[in-house]
mmCIF file as gemmi writes it, N, C-alpha and C atoms, coordinates in Angstrom:
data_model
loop_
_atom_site.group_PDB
_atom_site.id
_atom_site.type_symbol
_atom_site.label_atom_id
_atom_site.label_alt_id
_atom_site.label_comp_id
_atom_site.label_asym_id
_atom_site.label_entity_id
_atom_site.label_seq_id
_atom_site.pdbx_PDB_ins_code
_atom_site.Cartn_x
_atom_site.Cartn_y
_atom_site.Cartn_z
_atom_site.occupancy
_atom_site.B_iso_or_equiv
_atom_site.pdbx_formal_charge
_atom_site.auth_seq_id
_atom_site.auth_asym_id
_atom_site.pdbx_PDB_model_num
ATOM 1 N N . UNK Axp A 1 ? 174.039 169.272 43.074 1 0 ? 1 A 1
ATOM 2 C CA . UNK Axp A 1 ? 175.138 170.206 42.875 1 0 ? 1 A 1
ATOM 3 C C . UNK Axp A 1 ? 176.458 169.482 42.658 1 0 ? 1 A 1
ATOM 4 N N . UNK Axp A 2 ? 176.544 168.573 42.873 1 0 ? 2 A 1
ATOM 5 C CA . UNK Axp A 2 ? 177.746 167.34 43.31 1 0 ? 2 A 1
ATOM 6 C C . UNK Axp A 2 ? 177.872 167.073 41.804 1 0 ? 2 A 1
ATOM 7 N N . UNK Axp A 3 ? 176.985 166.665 41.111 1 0 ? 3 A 1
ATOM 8 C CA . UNK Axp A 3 ? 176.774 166.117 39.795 1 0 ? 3 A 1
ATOM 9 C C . UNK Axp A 3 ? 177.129 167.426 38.386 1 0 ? 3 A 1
ATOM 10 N N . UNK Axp A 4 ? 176.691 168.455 39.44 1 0 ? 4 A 1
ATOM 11 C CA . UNK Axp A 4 ? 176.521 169.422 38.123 1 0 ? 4 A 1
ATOM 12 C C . UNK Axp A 4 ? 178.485 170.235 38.712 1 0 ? 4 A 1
ATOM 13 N N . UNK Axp A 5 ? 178.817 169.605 39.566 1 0 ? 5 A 1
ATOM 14 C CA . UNK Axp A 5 ? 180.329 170.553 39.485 1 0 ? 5 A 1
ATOM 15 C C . UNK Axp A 5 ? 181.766 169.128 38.787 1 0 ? 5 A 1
ATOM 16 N N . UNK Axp A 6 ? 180.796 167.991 38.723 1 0 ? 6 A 1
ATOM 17 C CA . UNK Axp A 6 ? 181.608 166.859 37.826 1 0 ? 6 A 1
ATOM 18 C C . UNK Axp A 6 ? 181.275 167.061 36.906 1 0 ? 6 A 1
ATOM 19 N N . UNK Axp A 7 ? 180.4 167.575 36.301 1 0 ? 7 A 1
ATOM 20 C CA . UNK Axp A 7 ? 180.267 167.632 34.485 1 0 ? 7 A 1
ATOM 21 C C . UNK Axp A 7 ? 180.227 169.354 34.324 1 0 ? 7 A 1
ATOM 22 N N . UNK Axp A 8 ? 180.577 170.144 35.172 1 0 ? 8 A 1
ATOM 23 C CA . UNK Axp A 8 ? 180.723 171.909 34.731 1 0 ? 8 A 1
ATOM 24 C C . UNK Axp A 8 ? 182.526 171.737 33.771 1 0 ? 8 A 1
ATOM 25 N N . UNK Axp A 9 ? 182.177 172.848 33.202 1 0 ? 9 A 1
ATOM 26 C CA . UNK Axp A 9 ? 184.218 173.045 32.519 1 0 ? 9 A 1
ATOM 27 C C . UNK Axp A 9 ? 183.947 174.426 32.151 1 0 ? 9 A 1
ATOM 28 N N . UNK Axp A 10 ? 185.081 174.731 32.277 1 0 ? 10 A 1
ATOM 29 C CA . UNK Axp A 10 ? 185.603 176.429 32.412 1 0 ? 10 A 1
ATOM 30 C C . UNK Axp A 10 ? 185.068 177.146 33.179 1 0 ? 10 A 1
ATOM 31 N N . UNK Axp A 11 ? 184.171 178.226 33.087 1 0 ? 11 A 1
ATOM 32 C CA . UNK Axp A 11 ? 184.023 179.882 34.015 1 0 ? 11 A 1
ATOM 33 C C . UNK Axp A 11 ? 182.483 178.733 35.079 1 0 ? 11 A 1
ATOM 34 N N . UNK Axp A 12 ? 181.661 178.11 33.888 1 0 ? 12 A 1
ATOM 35 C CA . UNK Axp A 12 ? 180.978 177.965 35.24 1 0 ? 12 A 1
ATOM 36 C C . UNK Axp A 12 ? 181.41 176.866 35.815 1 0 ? 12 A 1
ATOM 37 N N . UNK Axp A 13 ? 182.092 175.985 35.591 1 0 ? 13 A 1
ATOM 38 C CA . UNK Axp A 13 ? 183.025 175.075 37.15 1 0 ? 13 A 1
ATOM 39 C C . UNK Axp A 13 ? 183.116 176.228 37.691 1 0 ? 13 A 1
ATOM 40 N N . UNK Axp A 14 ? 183.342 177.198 37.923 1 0 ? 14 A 1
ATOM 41 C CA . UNK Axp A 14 ? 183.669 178.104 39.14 1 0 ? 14 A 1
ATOM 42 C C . UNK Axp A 14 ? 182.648 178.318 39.641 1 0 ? 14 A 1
ATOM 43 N N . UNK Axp A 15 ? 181.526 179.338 39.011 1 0 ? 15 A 1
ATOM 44 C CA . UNK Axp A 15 ? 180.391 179.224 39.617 1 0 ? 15 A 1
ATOM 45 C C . UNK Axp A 15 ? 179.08 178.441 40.109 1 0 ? 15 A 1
ATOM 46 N N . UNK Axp A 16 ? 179.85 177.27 39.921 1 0 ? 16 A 1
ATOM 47 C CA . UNK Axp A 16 ? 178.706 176.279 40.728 1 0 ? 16 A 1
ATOM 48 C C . UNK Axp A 16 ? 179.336 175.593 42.033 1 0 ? 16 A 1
ATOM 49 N N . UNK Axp A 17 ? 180.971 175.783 41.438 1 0 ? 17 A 1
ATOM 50 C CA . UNK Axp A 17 ? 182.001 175.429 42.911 1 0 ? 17 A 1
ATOM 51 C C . UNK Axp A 17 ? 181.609 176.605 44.135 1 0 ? 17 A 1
ATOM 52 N N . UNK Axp A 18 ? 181.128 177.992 43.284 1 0 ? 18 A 1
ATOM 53 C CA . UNK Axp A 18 ? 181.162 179.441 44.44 1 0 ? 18 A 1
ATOM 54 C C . UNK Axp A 18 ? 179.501 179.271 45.139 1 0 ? 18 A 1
ATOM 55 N N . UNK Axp A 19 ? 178.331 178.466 44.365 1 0 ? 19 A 1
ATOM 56 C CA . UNK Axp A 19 ? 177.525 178.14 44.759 1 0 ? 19 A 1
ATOM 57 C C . UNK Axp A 19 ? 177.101 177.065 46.014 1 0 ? 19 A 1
ATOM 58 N N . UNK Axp A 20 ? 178.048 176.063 45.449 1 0 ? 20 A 1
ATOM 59 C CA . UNK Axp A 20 ? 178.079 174.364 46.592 1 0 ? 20 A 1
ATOM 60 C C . UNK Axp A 20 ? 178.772 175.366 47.602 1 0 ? 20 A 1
ATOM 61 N N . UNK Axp A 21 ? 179.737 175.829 47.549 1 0 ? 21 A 1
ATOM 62 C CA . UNK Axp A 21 ? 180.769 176.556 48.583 1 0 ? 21 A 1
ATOM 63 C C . UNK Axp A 21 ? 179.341 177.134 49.679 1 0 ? 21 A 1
ATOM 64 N N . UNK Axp A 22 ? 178.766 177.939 48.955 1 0 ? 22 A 1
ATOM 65 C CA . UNK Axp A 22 ? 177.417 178.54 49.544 1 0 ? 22 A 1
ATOM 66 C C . UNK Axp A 22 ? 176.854 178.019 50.356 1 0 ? 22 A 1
ATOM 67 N N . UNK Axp A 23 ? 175.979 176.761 49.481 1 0 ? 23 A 1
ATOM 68 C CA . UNK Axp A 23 ? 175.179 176.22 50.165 1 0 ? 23 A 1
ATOM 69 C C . UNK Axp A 23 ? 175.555 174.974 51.22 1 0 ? 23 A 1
ATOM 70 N N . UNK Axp A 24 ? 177.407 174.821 51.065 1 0 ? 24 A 1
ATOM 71 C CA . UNK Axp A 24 ? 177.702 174.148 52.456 1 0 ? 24 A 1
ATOM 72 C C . UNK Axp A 24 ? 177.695 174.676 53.791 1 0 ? 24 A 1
ATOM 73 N N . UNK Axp A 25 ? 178.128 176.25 53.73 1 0 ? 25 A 1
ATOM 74 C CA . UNK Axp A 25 ? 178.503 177.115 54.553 1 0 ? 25 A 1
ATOM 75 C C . UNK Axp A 25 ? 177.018 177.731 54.815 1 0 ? 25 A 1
ATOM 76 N N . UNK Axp A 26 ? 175.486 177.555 54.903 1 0 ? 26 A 1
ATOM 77 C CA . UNK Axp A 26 ? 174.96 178.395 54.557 1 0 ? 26 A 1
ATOM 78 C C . UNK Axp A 26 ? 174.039 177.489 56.278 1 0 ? 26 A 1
ATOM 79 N N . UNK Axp A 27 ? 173.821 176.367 56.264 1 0 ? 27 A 1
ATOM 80 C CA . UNK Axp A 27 ? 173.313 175.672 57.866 1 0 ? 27 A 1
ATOM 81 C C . UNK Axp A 27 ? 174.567 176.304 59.12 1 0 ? 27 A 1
ATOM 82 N N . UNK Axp A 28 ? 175.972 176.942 58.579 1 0 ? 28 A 1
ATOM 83 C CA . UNK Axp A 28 ? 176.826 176.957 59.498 1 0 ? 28 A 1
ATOM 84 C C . UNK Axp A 28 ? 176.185 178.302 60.243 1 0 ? 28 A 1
ATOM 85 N N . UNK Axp A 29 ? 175.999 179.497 59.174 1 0 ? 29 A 1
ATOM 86 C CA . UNK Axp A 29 ? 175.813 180.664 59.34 1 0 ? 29 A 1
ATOM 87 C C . UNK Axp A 29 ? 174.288 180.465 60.267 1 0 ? 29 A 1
ATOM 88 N N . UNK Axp A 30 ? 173.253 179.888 59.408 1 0 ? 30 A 1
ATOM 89 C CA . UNK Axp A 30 ? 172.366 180.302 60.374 1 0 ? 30 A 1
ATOM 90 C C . UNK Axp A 30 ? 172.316 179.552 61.649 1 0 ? 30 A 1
ATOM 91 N N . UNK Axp A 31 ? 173.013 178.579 61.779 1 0 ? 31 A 1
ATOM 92 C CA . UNK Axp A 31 ? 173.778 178.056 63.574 1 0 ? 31 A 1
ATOM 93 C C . UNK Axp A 31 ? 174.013 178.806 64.341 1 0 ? 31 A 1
ATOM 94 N N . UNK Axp A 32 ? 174.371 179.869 63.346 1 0 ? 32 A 1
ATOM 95 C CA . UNK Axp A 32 ? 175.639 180.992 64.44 1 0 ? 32 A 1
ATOM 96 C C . UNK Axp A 32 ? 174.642 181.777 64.245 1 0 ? 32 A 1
ATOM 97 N N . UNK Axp A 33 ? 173.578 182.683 63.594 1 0 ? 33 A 1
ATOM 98 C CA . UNK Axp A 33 ? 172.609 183.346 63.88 1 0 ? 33 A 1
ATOM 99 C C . UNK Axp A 33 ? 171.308 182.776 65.003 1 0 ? 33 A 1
ATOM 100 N N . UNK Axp A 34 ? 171.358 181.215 65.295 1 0 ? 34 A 1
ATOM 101 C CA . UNK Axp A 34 ? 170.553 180.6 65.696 1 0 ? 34 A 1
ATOM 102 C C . UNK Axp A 34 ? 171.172 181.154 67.556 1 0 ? 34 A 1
ATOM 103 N N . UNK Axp A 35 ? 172.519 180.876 67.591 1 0 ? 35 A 1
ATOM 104 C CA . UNK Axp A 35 ? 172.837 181.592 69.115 1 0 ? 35 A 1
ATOM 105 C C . UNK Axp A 35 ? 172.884 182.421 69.367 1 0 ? 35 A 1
ATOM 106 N N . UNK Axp A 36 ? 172.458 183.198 68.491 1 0 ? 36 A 1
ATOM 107 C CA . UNK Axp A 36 ? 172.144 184.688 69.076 1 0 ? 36 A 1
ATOM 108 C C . UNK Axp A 36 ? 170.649 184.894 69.023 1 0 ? 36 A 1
ATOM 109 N N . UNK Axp A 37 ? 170.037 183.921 68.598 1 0 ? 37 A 1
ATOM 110 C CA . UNK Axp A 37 ? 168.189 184.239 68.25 1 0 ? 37 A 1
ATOM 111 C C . UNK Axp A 37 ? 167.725 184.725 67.596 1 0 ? 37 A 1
ATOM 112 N N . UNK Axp A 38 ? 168.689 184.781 66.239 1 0 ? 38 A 1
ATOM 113 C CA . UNK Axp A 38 ? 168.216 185.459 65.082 1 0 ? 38 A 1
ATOM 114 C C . UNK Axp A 38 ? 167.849 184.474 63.998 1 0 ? 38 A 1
ATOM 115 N N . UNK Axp A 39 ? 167.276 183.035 64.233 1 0 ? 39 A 1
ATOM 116 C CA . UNK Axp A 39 ? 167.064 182.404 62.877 1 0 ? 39 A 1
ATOM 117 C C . UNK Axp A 39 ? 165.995 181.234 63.958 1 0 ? 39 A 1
ATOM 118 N N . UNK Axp A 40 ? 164.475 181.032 63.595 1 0 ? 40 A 1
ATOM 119 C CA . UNK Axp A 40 ? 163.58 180.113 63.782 1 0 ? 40 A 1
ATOM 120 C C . UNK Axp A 40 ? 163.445 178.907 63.716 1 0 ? 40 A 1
ATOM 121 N N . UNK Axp A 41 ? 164.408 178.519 63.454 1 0 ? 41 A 1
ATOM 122 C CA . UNK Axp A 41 ? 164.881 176.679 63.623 1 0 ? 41 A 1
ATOM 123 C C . UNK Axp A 41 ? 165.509 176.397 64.647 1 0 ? 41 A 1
ATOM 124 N N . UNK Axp A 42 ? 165.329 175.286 65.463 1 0 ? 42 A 1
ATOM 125 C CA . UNK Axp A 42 ? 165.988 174.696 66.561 1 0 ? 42 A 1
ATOM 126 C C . UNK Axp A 42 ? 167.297 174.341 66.022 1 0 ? 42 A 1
ATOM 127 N N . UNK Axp A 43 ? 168.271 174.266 66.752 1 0 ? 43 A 1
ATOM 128 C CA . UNK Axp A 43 ? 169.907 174.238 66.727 1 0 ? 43 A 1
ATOM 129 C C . UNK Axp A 43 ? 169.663 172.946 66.353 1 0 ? 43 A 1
ATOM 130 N N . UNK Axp A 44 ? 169.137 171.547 66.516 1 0 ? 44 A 1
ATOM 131 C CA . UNK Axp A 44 ? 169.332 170.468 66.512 1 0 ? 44 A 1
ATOM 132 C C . UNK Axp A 44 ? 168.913 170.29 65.192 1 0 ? 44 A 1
ATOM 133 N N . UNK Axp A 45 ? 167.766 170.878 64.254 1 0 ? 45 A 1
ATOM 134 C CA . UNK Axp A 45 ? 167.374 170.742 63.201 1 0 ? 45 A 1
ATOM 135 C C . UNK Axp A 45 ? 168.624 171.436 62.178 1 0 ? 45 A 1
ATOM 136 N N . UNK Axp A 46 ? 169.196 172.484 62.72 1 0 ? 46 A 1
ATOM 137 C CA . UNK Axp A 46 ? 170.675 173.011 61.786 1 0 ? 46 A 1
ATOM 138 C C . UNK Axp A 46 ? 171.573 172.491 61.391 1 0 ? 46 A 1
ATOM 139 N N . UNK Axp A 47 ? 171.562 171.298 63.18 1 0 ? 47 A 1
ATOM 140 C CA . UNK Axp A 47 ? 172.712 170.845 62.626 1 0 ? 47 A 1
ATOM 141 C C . UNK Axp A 47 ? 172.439 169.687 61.903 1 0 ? 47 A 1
ATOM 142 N N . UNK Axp A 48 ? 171.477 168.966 61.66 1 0 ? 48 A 1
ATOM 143 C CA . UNK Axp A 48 ? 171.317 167.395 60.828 1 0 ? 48 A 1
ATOM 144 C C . UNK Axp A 48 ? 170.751 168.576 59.233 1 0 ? 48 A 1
ATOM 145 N N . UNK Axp A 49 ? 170.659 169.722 59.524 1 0 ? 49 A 1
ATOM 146 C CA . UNK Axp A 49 ? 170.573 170.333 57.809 1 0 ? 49 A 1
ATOM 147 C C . UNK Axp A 49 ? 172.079 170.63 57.333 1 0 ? 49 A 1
ATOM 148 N N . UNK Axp A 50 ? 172.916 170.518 58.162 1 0 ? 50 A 1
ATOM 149 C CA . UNK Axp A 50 ? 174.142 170.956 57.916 1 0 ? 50 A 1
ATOM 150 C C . UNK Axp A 50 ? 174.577 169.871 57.981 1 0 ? 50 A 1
ATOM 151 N N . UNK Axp A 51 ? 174.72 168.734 58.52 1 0 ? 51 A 1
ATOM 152 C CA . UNK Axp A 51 ? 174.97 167.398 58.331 1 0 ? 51 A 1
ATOM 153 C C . UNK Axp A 51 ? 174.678 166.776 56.547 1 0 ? 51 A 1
ATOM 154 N N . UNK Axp A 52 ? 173.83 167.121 56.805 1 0 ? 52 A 1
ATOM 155 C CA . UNK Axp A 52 ? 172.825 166.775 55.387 1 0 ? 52 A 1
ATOM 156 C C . UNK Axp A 52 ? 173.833 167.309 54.574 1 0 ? 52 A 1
ATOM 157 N N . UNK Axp A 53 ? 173.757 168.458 54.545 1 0 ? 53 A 1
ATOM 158 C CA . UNK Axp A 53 ? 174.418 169.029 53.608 1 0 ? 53 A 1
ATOM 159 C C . UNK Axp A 53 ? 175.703 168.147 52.679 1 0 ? 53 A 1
ATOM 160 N N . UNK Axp A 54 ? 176.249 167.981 53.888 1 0 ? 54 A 1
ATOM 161 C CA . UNK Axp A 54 ? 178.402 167.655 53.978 1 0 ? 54 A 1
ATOM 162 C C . UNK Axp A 54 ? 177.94 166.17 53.026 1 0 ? 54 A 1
ATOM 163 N N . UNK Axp A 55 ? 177.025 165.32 53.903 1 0 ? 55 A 1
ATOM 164 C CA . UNK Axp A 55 ? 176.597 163.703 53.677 1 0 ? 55 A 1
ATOM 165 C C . UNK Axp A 55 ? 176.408 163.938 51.881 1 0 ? 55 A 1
ATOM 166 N N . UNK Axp A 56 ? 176.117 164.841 51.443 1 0 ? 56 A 1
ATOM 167 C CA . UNK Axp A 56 ? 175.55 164.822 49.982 1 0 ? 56 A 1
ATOM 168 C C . UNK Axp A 56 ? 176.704 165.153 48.849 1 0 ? 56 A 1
ATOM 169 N N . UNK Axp A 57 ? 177.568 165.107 49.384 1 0 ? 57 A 1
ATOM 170 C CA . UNK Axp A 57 ? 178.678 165.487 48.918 1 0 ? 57 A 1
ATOM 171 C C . UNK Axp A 57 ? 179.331 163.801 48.409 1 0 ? 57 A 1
ATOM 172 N N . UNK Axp A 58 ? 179.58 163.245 49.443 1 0 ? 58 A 1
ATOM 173 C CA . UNK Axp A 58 ? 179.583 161.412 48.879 1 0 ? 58 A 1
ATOM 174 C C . UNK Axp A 58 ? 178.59 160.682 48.518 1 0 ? 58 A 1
ATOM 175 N N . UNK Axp A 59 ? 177.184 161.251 48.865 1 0 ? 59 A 1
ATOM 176 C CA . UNK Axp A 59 ? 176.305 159.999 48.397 1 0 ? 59 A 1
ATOM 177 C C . UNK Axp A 59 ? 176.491 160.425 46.645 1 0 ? 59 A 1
ATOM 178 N N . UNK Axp A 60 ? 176.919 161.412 46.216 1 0 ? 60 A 1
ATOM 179 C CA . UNK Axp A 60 ? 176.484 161.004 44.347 1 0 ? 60 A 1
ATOM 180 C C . UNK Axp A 60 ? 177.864 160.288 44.384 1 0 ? 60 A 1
ATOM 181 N N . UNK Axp A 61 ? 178.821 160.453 44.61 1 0 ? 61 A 1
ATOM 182 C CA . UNK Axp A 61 ? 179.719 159.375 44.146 1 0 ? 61 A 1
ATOM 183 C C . UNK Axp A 61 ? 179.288 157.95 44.164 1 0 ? 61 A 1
ATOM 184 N N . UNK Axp A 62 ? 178.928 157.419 45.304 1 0 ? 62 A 1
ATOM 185 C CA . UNK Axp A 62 ? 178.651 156.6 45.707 1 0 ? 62 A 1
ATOM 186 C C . UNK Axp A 62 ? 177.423 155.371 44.923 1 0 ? 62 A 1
ATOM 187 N N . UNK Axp A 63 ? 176.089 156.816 44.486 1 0 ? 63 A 1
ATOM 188 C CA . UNK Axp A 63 ? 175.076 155.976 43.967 1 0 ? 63 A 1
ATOM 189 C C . UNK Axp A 63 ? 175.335 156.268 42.54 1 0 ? 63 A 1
ATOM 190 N N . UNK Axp A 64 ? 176.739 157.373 41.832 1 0 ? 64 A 1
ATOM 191 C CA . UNK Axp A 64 ? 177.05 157.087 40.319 1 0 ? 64 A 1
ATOM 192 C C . UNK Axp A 64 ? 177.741 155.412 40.537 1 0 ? 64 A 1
ATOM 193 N N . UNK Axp A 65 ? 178.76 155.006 41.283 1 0 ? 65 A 1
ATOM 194 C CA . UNK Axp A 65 ? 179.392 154.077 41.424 1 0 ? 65 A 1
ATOM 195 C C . UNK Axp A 65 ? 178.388 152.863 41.222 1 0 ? 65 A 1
ATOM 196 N N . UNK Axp A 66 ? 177.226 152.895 42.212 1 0 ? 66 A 1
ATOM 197 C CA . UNK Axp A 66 ? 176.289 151.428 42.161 1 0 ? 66 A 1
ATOM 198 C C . UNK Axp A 66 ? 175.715 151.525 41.058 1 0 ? 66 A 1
ATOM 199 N N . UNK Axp A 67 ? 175.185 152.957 40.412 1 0 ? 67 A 1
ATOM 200 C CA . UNK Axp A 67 ? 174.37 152.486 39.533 1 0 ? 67 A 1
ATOM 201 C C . UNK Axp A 67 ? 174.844 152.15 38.26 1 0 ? 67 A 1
ATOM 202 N N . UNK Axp A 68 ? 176.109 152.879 38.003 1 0 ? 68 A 1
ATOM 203 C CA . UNK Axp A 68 ? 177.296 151.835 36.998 1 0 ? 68 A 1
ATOM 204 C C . UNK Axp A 68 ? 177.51 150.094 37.201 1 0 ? 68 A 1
ATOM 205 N N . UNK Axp A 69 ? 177.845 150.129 38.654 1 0 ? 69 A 1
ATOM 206 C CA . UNK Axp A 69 ? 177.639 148.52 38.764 1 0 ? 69 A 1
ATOM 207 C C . UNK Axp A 69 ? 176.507 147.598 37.771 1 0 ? 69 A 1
ATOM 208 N N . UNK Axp A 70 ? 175.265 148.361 38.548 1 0 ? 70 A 1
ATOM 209 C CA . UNK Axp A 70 ? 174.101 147.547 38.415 1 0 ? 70 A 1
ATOM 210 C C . UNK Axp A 70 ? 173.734 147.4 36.847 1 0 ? 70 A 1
ATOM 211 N N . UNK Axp A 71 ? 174.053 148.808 35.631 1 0 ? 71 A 1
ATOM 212 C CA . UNK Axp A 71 ? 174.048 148.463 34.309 1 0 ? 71 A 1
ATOM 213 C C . UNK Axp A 71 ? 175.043 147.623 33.882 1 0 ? 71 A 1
ATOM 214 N N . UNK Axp A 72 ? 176.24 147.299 34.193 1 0 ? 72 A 1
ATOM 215 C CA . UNK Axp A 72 ? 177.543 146.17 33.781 1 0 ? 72 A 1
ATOM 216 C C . UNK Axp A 72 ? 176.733 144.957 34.412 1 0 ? 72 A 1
ATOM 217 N N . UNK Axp A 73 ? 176.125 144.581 35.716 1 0 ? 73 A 1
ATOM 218 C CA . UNK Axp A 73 ? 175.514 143.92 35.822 1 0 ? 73 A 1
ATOM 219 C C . UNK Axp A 73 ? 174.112 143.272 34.699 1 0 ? 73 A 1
ATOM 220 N N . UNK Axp A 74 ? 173.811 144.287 34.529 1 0 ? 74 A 1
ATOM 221 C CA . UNK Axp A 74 ? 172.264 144.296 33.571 1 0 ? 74 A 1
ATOM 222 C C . UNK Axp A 74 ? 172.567 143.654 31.936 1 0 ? 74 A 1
ATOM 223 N N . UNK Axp A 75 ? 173.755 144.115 32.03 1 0 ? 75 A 1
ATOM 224 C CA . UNK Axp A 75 ? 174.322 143.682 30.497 1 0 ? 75 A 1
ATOM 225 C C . UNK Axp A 75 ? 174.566 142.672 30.398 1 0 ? 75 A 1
ATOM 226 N N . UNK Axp A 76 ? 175.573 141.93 31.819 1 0 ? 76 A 1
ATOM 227 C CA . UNK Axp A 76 ? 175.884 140.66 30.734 1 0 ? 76 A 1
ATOM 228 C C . UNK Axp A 76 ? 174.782 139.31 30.511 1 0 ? 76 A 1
C-alpha cells in the first residue's frame, strides 16, 4: 500500500490514502473490540498486527532505498 500511495496521482491518491488510513486504524479497532470480548484474537497478537502494520510503512522506503543501492552497485 506504501508503494501504491508513492506512485497514485489525483482522485485515487486519495483513495488508497482513505484505504492505508483503514487498514492502519483497523488492529486499533479490533483491540478495542478485543476488551470488550468481541473479537477472537488474543490482545498480544493485535498488538504485534498493529505493530506490523505502522513497521510497514518504513520498511518500503527503506528496501526501495537498498535496492537502488544494490543496482548502482551492480552497474559499475
Amino acid at each position: 500500500l506504501t508503494k501504491a500511495l508513492a506512485r497514485a496521482r489525483g482522485r485515487h491518491r486519495l483513495q488508497v490514502l482513505a484505504f492505508l488510513g483503514w487498514r492502519l486504524a483497523k488492529p486499533g479497532v479490533r483491540l478495542a473490540q478485543r476488551a470488550v470480548g468481541r473479537d477472537p484474537l488474543p490482545a498480544p497478537a493485535l498488538l504485534r498486527l498493529w505493530w506490523g502494520c505502522w513497521r510497514g510503512l518504513g520498511a518500503y522506503g527503506v528496501a526501495s532505498r537498498t535496492a537502488r543501492a544494490r543496482r548502482r552497485e551492480a552497474g559499475r
